[in-house]
LUMDOTI-406579 format. One record per residue: x, y, z of N, C-alpha, C in turn; residue in three letters. Coordinates in steps of 0.05 Angstrom, whole numbers, plus 5000, padded with zeros to 4 digits. Example, Ala and Ser with C-alpha at 12.3 -4.5 7.8 and 13.67 -1.06 7.14 Angstrom:
REM residues 2
526448865156524649105156526449345156ALA
525749555142527349795143525850015157SER
***
This chain:
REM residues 439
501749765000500050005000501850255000UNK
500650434980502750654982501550815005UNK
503351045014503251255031501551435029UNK
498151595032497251775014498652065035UNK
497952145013498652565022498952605044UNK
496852515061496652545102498252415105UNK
499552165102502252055116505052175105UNK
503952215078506152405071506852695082UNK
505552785093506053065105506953015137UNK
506152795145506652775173508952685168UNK
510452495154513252515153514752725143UNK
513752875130515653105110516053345134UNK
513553375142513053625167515353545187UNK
516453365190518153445211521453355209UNK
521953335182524353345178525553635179UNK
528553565188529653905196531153895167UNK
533154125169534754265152536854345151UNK
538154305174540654435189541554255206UNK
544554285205546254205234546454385248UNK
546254185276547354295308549854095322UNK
552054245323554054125332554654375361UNK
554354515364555354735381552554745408UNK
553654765438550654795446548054955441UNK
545754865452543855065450544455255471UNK
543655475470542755695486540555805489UNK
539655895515536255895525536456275526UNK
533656305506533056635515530456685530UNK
529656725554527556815562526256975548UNK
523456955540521457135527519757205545UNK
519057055563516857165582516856975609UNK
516557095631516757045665514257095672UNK
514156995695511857035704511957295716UNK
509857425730509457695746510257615774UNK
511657845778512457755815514457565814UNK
516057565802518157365798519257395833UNK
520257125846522057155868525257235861UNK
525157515876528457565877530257395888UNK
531757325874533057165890536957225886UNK
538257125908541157195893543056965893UNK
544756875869546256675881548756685884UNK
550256795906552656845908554756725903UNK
556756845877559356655882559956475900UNK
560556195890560756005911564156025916UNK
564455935946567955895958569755795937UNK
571155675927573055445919575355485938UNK
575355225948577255245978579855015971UNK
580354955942582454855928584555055912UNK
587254885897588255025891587455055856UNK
588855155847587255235811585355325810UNK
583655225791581455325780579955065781UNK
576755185784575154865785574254925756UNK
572954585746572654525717569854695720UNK
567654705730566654935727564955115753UNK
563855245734562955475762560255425768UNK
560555275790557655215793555455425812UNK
555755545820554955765828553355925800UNK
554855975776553756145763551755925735UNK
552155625751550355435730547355415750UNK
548155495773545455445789544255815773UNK
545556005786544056215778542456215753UNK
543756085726543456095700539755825692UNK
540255785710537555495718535755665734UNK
536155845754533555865764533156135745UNK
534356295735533456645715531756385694UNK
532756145684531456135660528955965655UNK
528555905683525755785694523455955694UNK
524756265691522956535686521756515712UNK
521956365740520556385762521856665780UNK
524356605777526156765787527357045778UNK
528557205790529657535781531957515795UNK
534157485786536357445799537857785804UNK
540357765827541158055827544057835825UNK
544358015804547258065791549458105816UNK
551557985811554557845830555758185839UNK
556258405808557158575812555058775843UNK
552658825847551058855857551158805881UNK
551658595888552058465922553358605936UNK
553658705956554458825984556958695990UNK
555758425996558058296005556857975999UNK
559857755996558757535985559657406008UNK
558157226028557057026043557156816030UNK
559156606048558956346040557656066070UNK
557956196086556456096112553356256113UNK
551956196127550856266143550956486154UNK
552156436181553156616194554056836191UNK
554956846161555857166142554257326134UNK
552357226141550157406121548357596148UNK
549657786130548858046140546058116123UNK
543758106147540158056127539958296118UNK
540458656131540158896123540758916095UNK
543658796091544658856069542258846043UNK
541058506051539658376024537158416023UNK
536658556051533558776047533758936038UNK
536159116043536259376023536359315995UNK
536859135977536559015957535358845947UNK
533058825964529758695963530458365953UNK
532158325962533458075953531357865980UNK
530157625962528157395978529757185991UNK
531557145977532356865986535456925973UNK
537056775988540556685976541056435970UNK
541956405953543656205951546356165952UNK
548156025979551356065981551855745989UNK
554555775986555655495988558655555979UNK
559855255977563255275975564754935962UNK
566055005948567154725946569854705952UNK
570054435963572354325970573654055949UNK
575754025951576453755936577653585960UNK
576753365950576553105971578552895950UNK
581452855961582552675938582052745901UNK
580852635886580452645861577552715855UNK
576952745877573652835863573353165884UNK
570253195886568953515895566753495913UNK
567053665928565253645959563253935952UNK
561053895941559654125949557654205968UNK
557854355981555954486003553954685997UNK
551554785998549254975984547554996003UNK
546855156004544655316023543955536014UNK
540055486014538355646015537055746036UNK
537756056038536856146066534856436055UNK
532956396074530656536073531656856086UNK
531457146067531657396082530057396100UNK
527457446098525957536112525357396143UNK
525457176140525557016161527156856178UNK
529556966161532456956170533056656180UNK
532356526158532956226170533456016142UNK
534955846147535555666129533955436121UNK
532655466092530755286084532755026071UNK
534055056064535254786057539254836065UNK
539654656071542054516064543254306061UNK
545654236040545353976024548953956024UNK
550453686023552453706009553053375996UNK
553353455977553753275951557053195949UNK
557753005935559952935919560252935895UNK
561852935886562452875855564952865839UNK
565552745815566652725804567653035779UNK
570553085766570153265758567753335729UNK
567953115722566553095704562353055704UNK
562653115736559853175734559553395751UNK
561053555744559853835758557854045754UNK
557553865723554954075720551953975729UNK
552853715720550553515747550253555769UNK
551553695791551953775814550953905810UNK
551854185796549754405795547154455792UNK
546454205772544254165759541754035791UNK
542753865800541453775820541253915841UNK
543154115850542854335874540654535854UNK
541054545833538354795822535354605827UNK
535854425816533454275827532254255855UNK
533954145877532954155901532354515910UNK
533454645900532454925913530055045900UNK
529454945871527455005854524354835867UNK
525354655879522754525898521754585916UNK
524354675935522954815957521955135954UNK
522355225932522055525930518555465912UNK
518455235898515655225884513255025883UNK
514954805903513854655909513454425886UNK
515054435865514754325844517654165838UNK
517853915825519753785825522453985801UNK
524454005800525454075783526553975756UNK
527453965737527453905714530653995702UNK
532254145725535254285700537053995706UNK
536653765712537953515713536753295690UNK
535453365676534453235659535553325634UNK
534553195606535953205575533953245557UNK
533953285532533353325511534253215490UNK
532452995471534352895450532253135427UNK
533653135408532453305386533553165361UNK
533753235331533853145306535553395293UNK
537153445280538053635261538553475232UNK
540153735224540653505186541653745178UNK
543253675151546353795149545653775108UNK
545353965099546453935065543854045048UNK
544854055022541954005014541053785007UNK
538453805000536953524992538453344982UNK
540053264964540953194947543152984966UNK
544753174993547253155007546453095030UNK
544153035049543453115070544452865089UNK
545653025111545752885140545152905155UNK
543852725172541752705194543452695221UNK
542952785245544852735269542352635284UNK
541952545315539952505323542352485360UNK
540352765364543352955392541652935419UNK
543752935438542052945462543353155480UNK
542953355494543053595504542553565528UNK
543553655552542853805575539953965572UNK
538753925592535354075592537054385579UNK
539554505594540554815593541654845565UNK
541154565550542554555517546054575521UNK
546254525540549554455543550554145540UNK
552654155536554253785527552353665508UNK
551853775491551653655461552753445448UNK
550653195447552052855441550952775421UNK
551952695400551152595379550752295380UNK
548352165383547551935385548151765362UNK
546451865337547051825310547752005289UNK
549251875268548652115241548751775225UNK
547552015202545651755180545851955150UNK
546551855131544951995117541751985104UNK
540051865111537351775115536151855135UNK
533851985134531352225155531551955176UNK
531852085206531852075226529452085242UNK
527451995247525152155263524252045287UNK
522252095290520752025320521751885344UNK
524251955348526151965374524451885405UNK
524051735415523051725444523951625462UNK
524751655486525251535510523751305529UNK
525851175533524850975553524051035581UNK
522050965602521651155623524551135641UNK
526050995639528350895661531351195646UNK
530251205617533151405608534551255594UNK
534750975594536950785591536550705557UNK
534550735543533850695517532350815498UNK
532750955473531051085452531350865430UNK
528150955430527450885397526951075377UNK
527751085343526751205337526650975305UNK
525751225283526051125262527451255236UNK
527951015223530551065212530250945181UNK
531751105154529950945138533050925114UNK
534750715133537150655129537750475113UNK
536150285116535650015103533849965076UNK
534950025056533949985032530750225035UNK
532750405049531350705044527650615048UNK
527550535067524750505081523950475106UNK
521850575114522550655148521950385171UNK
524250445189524450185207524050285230UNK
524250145247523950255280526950055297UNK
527950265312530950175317530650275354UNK
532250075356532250075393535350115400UNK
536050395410538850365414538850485454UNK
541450305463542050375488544750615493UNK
542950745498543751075506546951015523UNK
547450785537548950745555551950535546UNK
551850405538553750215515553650325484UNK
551250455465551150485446550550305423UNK
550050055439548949835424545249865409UNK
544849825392542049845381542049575367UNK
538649535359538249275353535949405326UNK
535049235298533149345289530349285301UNK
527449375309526449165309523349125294UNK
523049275272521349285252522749335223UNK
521649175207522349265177520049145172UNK
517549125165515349155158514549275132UNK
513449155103512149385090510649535087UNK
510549795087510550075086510250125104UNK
509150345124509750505140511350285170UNK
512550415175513750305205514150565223UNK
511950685242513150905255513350955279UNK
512451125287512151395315512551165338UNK
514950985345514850895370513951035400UNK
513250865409512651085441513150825472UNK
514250855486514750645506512650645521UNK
511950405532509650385555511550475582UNK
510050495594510650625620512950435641UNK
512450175631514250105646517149945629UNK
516850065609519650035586519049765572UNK
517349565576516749335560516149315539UNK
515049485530513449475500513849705495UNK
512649805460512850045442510150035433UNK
508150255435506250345423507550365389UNK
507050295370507250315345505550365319UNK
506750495298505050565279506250305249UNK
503350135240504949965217502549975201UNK
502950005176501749915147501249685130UNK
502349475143503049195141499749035127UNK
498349065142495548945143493749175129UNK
494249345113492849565102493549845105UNK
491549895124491250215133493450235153UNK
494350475156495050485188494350445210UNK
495750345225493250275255496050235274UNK
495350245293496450285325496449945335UNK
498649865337500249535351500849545373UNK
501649435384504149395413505849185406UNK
507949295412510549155410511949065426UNK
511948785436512848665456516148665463UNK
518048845474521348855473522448565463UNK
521648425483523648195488522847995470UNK
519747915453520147745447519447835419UNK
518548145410518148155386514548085381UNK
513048025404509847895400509048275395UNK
506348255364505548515361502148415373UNK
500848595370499048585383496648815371UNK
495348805345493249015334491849115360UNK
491649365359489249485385487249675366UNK
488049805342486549895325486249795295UNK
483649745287482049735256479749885253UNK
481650055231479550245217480450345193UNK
478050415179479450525147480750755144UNK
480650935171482751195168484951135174UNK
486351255186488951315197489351355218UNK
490851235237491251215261493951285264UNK
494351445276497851525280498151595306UNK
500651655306502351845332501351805362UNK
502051515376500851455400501751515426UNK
501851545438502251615464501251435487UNK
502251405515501551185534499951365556UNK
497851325565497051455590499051375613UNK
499051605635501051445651500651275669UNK
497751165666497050825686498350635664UNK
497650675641499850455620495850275609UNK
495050345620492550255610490650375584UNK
491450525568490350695547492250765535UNK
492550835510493550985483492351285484UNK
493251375486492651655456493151675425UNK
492151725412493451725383491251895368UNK
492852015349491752235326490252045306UNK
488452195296486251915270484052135254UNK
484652065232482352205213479352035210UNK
479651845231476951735222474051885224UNK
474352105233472552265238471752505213UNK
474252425188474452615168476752805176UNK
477252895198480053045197481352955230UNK
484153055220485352915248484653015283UNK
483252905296483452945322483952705342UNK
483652755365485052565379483252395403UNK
484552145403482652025409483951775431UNK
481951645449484351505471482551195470UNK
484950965472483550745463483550645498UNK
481950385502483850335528483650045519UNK
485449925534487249675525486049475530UNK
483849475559483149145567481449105540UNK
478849215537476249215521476549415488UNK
479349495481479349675459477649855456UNK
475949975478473150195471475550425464UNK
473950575447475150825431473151105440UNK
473751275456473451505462474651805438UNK
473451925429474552205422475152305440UNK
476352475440477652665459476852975454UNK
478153025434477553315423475253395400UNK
474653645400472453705383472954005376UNK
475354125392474554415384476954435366UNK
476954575334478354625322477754355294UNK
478954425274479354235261481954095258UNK
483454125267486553935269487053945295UNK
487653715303488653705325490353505325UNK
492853395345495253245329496753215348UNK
498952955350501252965367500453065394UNK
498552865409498452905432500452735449UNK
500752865481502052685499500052745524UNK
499552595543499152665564499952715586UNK
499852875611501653035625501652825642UNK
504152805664504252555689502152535714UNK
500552745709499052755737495352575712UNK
495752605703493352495671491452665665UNK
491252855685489453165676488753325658UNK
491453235632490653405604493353285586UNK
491953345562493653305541494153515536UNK
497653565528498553705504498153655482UNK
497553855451498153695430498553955408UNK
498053895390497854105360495754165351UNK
495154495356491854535345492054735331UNK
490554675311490754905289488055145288UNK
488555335294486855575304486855775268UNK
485055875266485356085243487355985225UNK
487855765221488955685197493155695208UNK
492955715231495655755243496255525271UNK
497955435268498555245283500155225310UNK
498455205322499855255356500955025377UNK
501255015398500654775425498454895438UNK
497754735447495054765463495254535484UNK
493254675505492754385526489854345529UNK
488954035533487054065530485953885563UNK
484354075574483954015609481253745603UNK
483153555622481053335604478653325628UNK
479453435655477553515675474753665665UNK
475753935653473754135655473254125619UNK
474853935607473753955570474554245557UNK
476554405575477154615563479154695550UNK
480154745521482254785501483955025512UNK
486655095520488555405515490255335497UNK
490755435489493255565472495155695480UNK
497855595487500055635499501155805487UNK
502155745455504355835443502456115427UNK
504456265415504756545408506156505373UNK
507656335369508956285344507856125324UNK
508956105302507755925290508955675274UNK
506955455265508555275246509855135273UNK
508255065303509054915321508154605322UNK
510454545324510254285318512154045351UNK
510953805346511953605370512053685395UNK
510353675410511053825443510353555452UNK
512653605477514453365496513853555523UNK
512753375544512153415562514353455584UNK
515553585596518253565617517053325638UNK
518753225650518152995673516653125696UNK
517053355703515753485727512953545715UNK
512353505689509853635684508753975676UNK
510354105690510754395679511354575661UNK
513654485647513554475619513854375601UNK
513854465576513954305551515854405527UNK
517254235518518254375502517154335466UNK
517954415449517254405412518554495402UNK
518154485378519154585345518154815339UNK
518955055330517455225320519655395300UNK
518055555288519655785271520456085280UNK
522756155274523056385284525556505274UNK
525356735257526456875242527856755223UNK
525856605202526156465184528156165195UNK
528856125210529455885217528055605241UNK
528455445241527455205260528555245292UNK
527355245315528755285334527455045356UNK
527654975378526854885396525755155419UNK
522855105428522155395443521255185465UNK
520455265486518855235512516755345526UNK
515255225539513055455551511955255566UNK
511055455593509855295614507555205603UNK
505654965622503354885621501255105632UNK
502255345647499555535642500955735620UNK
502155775607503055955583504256145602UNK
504856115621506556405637509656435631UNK
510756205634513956245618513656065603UNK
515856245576516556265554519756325554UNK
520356145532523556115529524456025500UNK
526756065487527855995468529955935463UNK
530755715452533055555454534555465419UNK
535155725403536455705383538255595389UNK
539455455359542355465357542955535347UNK
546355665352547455855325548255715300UNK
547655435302549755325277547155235254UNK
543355185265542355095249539855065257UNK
538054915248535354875255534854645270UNK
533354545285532354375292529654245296UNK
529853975305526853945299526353695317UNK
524053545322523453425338524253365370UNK
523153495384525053545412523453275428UNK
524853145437523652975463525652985492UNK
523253035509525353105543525552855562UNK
527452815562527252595583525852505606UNK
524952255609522552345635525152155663UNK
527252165661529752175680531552295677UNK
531652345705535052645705537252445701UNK
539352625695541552475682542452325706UNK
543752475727545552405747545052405781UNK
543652345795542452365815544652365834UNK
545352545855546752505881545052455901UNK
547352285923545252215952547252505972UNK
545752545990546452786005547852646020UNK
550052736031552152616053551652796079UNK
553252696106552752896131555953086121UNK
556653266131558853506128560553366154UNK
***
C-alpha cells in the first residue's frame, strides 16, 4: 500500500534542515509576574587552581531561566556570604533580595565536595542545606541537582535542570543531507551525537528508566524501520522492517513494550510491540488513519491522532476492552498529543485560524488554551515534572526548539547558532542523581 498525502505530510513536516554541533542556548521571552528575587552568590573554591566549572553561576543560570526567578547580579552584592553566619540580612533587604543562595567547594582526593544553602531573608532562617559529591566530570550535574532541590522548595514543584533533551538536526541539501539525532542538557549544554545517518531520522522517544531510545530510521533499503538503541553502551538492535509504513514508536510506561505505527495489514493502525520477544499485538481497525500514540501514565490506554472522523483529532483507546473514546472536538486539526504525568490533560497540536499552535487540552473541565504565540508549532514533549513542555517552532526564518509552561506564563527559546532543529523529546529521568552526605 502506498503512503497517501496525510502520511506524507506527517513525515515531511518534521524533517529538519540544518546542523547542530555547538550547544543550545536558552533566551527568556516571558516570566511570570512577581518573579522571586532571589541571589546566588559566588560559591567558595577552597582548592588550589581553577575548578572545571562554576557552579554557582550554572545554578543562577537554571533558576533566571525557569522565568520563576529575578536574579541580582554578583557585581551588585554588598558582600558575598558563603556560611550562614555571614550574612548580613540588612544588606539583602536593602536590595529586596528573597532568598540566597551560598555554598563552597572543597576537593576531597580526586573528586568535589559541594555544600549549598538556601536561606530565607525575611525570616532569616535556612530552608535547605545539602552537600553532595562528585566527580570532575559531573559538575554540572551537581549543579544541575542543587538547582533542582532549591527549585522545589522555593515552588513546590519537582525540578527538571537535571534532565535531557534528545532533538533531530540535518546537514546539506536535499540531494547531500545528513541527519544527526543529539542529546543535550535540559540548559542545551554537552551536546552528544547519538546518530548521524544519511537517511531522515525521526520520532526519537525515551524509555521511562533513560536507559533506551527508539526511533526511526529509513537506512535500510531507504524505508522506514523502527530501531532500539541503548543510550548507555551504544548498542541498538533493528526491530521492525515491515512493508510500508513502520513509525512513531512510544514506550509503555514500564519500558516493555512500544506503542507503534504499521501499514503491514492495510491502513494504518496502532500495535504493541512486545521488547523481548518481538509478539505485536493490533489494538486498532479502521479505514482511516491512526497515527502518533502516546501511553496514559496508568499504562492502560493509548492516545493517538486519527482522521476517522474526516480530519485529524485525537482520540484514547483503552487496552483491556479496545473501547475508543474522542477526545477533542474544538478546532479542526488537532495532532501529536501526549499526556501530562499527573493524567489531567493533554498537550498536543491545534490549528486555530488556519495557524498552528500547542494547546492543552483540560480533560477535567473539556477546556482547550493555547499556549504558544508562534507559528508552524510542531511536536511538544512534556518535561518529567509536568510543567513544561518543550517543541519545534519557527523563528526568524529558521527551526528552533522553544518552551513554555503548562499555564502559558513562561516562555523561552533555545536557538542554535549553527542550524535548525526539529523534533525535541525531554527525558522523563534526570541524568545523574546525588545522595546527600552528613558535612
Amino acid at each position: 500500500m502506498k503512503l497517501n498525502a496525510y502520511l506524507i505530510t506527517l513525515l515531511v513536516v518534521c524533517i529538519p534542515v540544518k546542523s547542530v554541533l555547538a550547544d543550545l542556548r536558552i533566551e527568556v521571552t516571558q516570566g511570570v509576574d512577581n518573579a522571586l528575587r532571589v541571589a546566588v552568590v559566588p560559591f567558595d573554591w577552597r582548592g588550589a587552581g581553577r575548578l572545571p566549572e562554576n557552579i554557582s553561576d550554572i545554578i543562577d543560570a537554571d533558576l533566571v531561566l525557569s522565568g520563576r526567578f529575578e536574579s541580582l547580579p554578583a557585581s551588585q552584592m554588598l558582600s558575598l556570604p558563603h556560611e550562614p553566619a555571614e550574612i548580613f540580612n540588612r544588606d539583602w533587604r536593602l536590595l529586596n533580595v528573597e532568598y540566597l543562595v551560598i555554598g563552597h567547594v572543597s576537593p576531597v582526593g580526586d573528586r568535589y565536595r559541594l555544600t549549598y544553602t538556601l536561606y530565607n531573608v525575611f525570616k532569616q532562617s535556612v530552608e535547605l542545606r545539602q552537600t553532595i559529591e562528585g566527580e570532575a566530570s559531573e559538575m554540572r550535574d551537581m549543579a544541575h541537582y542543587a538547582s533542582d532541590s532549591v527549585f522545589k522548595i522555593l515552588t513546590g514543584i519537582e525540578g527538571a535542570f537535571s534532565t535531557q533533551i534528545m532533538y533531530v538536526t540535518a546537514l546539506g541539501p536535499l540531494t547531500d543531507r545528513r541527519y544527526r539525532l543529539n542529546i543535550a542538557d535540559a540548559d542545551g549544554h554537552r551536546v552528544e551525537t547519538m546518530l548521524e545517518s544519511k537517511e531522515p531520522i525521526l520520532s526519537a522517544s525515551w524509555s521511562q528508566d533513560g536507559r533506551y531510545i527508539a526511533y526511526v530510521s529509513f537506512e535500510v533499503d531507504s524505508r522506514p524501520a523502527i530501531f532500539l538503541r541503548d543510550v548507555v553502551n551504544g548498542t541498538r538492535q533493528q526491530l521492525t522492517n515491515f512493508p510500508g509504513l513502520n513509525g512513531a514508536p512510544a514506550f509503555s510506561p514500564d519500558g516493555k513494550q512500544l506503542a507503534v505505527v504499521l501499514s503491514k495489514d492495510g491502513n494504518p493502525d496502532i500495535y504493541i510491540l512486545t521488547i523481548a520477544d518481538r509478539r505485536l499485538r493490533r489494538v486498532t481497525r479502521h479505514y482511516g488513519i491512526d497515527t502518533e500514540p502516546s501511553w496514559s501514565p496508568d499504562g492502560k490506554g493509548i492516545i493517538f491522532t486519527s482522521n476517522r472522523g474526516g480530519q485529524p483529532q485525537i482520540y484514547q483507546i483503552q487496552l483491556d476492552d479496545l473501547s475508543i473514546e474522542r477526545l477533542t472536538f474544538e478546532g479542526d486539526y488537532n495532532a501529536k498529543a501526549s499526556v501530562l504525568p499527573d493524567g489531567s490533560g493533554i498537550v498536543m497540536v491545534h490549528r486555530r485560524e488556519g495557524v498552528f499552535h500547542i494547546a492543552m487540552l483540560d480533560l477535567i473541565r473539556g477546556r482547550v488554551t493555547v499556549l504558544t504565540e508562534t507559528s508552524l508549532d510542531e511536536s511538544p514533549s512534556i518535561a518529567p515534572n509536568g510543567s513544561m513542555l518543550i517543541y519545534a517552532t519557527q523563528y526568524g526564518g529558521e527551526g528552533i526548539l522553544a518552551a513554555v509552561s503548562v499555564d502559558g506564563g513562561v516562555k523561552f527559546n533555545l536557538p542554535s547558532s549553527e542550524g535548525d532543529v526539529r523534533e525535541p523529546a525531554w527525558s522523563p529521568q534526570k541524568r545523574r542523581m546525588f545522595k546527600p552526605i552528613s558535612e
